[in-house]
C-alpha positions in Angstrom: -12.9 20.5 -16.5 -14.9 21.6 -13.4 -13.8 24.4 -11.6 -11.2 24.0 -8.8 -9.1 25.6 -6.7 -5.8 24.4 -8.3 -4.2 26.6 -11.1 -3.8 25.7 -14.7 0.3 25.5 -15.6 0.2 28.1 -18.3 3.1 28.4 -20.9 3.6 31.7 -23.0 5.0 30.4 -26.4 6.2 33.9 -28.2 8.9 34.7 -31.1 8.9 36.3 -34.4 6.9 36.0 -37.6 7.5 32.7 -38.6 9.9 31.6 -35.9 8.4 28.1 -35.5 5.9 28.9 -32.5 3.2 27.0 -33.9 5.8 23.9 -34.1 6.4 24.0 -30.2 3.0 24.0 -29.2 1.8 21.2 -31.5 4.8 19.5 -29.7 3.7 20.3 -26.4 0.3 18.8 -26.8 1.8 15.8 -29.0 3.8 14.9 -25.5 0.8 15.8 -22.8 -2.4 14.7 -24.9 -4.4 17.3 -26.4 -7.3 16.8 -23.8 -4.6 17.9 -21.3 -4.2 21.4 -22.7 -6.3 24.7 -23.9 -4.4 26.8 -26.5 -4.9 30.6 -27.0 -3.4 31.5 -30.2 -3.5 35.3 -30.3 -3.4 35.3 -34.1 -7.2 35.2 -33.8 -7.3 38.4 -31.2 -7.1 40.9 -33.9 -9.4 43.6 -32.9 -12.6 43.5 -34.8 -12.3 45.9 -38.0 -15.9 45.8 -39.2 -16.1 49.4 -38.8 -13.4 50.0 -41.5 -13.9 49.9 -45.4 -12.4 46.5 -46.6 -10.2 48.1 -48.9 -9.0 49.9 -46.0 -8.1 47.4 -43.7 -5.1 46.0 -45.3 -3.6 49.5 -44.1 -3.6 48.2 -40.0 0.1 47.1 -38.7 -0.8 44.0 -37.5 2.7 43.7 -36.3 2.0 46.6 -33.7 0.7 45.6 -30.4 -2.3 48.0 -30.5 -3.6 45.6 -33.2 -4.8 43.2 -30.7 -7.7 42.9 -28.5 -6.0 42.6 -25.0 -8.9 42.9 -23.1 -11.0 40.4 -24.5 -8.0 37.8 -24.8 -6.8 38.6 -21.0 -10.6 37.6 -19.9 -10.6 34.6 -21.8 -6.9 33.3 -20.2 -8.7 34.5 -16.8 -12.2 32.3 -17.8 -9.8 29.6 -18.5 -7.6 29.6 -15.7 -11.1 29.7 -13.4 -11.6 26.2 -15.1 -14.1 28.2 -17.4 -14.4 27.2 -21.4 -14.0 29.8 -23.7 -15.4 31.2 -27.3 -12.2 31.8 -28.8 -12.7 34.3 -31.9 -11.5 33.2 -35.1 -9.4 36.0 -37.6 -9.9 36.1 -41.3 -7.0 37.1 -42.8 -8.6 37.2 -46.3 -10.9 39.5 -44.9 -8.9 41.4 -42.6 -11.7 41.3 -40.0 -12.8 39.0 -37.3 -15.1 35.8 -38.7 -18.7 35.3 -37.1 -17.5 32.4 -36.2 -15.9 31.2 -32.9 -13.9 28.1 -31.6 -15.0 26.7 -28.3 -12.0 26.1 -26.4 -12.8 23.4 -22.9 -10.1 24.5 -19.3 -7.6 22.3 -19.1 -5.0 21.3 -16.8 -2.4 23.5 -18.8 -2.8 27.0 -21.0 -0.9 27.3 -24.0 -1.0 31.7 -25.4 0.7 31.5 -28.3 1.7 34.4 -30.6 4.2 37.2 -31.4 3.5 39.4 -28.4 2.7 36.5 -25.9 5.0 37.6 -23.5 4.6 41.2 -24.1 1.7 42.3 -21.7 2.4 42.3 -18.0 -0.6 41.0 -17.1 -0.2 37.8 -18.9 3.5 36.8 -18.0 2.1 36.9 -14.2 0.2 33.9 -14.9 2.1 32.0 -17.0 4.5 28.9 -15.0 6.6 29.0 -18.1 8.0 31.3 -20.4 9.5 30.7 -24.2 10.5 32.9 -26.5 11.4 31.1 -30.3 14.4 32.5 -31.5 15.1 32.3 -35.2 17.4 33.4 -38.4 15.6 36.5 -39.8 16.2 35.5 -43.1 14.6 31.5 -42.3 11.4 33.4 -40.4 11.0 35.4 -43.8 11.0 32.7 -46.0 8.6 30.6 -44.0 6.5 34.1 -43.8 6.3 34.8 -47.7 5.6 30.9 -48.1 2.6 30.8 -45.8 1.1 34.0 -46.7 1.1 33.1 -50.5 0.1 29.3 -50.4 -2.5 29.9 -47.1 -3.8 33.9 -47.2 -4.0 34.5 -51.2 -0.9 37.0 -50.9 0.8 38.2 -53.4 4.9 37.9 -53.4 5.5 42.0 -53.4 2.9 42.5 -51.0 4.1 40.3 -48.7 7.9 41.8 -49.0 6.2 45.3 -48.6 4.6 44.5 -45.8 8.0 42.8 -44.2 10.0 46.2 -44.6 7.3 48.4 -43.7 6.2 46.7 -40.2 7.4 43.5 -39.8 11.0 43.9 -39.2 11.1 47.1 -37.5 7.9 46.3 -35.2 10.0 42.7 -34.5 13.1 45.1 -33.7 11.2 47.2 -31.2 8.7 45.2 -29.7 9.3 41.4 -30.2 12.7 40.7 -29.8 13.0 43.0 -26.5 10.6 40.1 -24.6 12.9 37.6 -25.4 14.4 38.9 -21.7 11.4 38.2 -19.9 11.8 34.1 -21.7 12.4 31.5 -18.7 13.4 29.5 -22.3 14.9 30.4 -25.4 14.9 28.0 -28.0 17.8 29.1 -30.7 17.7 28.0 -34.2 13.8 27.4 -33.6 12.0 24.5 -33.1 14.9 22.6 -32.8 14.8 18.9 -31.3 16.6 18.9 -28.4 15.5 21.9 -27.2 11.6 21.2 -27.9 12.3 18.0 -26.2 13.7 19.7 -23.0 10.4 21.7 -22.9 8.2 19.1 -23.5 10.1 16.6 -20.9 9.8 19.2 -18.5 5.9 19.8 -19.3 5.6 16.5 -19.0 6.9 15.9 -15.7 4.5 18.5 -14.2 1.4 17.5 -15.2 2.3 13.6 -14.8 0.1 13.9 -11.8 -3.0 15.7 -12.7 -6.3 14.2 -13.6 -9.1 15.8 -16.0 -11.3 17.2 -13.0 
C-alpha cells in the first residue's frame, strides 16, 4: 500500500491468557481478505533479553506490562498507519529472548494489535476505530493456557501452573481485566459466533469501499 492521506481502521483485539484473541482476528481477516489487513501481535514485542543468562530469563513476568517493548511496537503501528511496512520482531518462547528473525508485515487498509495488554497503553487506544476486549471463564482460559504451552512451548505441566498463580492470575486481576472498560466490544464466553460475526459484519461494512492503494 502506497502512502496516503486516509487512515488505516485499526482494531485493538485484547483479553486474557487464553481468552480466544487469536480466534477473532483469524476471523476478522477470514471476512475482509487477508491482503486487506496488517496484524501486530504483541506476543512477539517482548523486550529483547539477550543481556540476561538463559537460565535466568525464565524468572521475567511476562504477564507484567513492563515486559514489552512499547516503544518499538508504538512506532511500528505509527509506520503502519503512515502506509509504511513493517519488520515485525518474532519472540522465542523456548528461548525466552527475541529470534534474529523478523516478519515483514505490508500497510493495509485495516490494523489488527492483538495481545493481552492491547488496550492498555493510551497511546494506542487513540488510534484504534475499534476496541475489543475477549472476555472468558478463568477456568476455560487456563485450560487452553496449560494445553498450548505443553503441546507448542516444551512446558512442563507444574511449570506452567506455577507460573499461572504466581503472575498470571493476579497480573490479569490488576492489569488486564481493568481495560476491559475502555472495550467499544466485549465479546462474553469468547469467541463466540454471534458475537464474532457482529464484529466481523461490522468490519466488513467499513472497509467494503476501500481499494489496495
Amino acid at each position: 500500500m502506497n502512502k496516503s492521506s486516509s487512515k488505516p481502521f485499526v482494531i485493538g483485539v485484547a483479553g486474557g491468557s487464553g481468552s480466544g484473541k487469536s480466534t477473532v482476528t483469524r476471523q476478522v481477516l477470514a471476512s475482509i481478505g487477508p491482503e486487506m489487513a496488517a496484524v501486530v501481535m504483541q506476543d512477539d514485542y517482548y523486550l529483547d533479553q539477550t543481556h540476561i543468562a538463559p537460565d535466568e530469563r525464565h524468572k521475567t513476568n511476562y504477564d507484567h506490562p513492563d515486559a514489552f517493548d512499547w516503544q518499538l511496537m508504538m512506532q511500528h503501528v505509527q509506520a503502519l498507519r503512515r502506509g509504511e511496512a513493517i519488520e515485525m520482531p518474532v519472540y522465542d518462547f523456548s528461548l525466552h529472548n527475541r529470534s534474529s528473525k523478523t516478519v515483514h508485515v505490508k500497510a493495509a487498509p485495516v490494523i489488527v494489535i492483538e495481545g493481552l495488554f492491547a488496550l492498555y497503553d493510551a497511546r494506542l487506544r487513540k488510534m484504534m476505530s475499534l476496541k475489543i476486549f475477549v472476555d472468558t471463564a478463568p477456568d476455560v482460559r487456563f485450560i487452553r493456557r496449560l494445553q498450548r504451552d505443553i503441546s507448542e512451548r516444551g512446558r512442563s505441566t507444574q511449570s506452567v501452573i506455577d507460573q499461572y498463580l504466581e503472575t498470571v492470575r493476579p497480573m490479569h486481576k490488576q492489569f488486564i481485566e481493568p481495560t476491559k472498560r475502555e472495550a467499544d466490544v466485549i465479546l462474553p464466553h469468547g469467541a463466540n459466533g454471534p458475537a464474532v460475526d457482529i464484529i466481523t459484519t461490522k468490519v466488513m461494512t467499513l472497509v467494503r469501499d476501500l481499494q489496495p492503494i
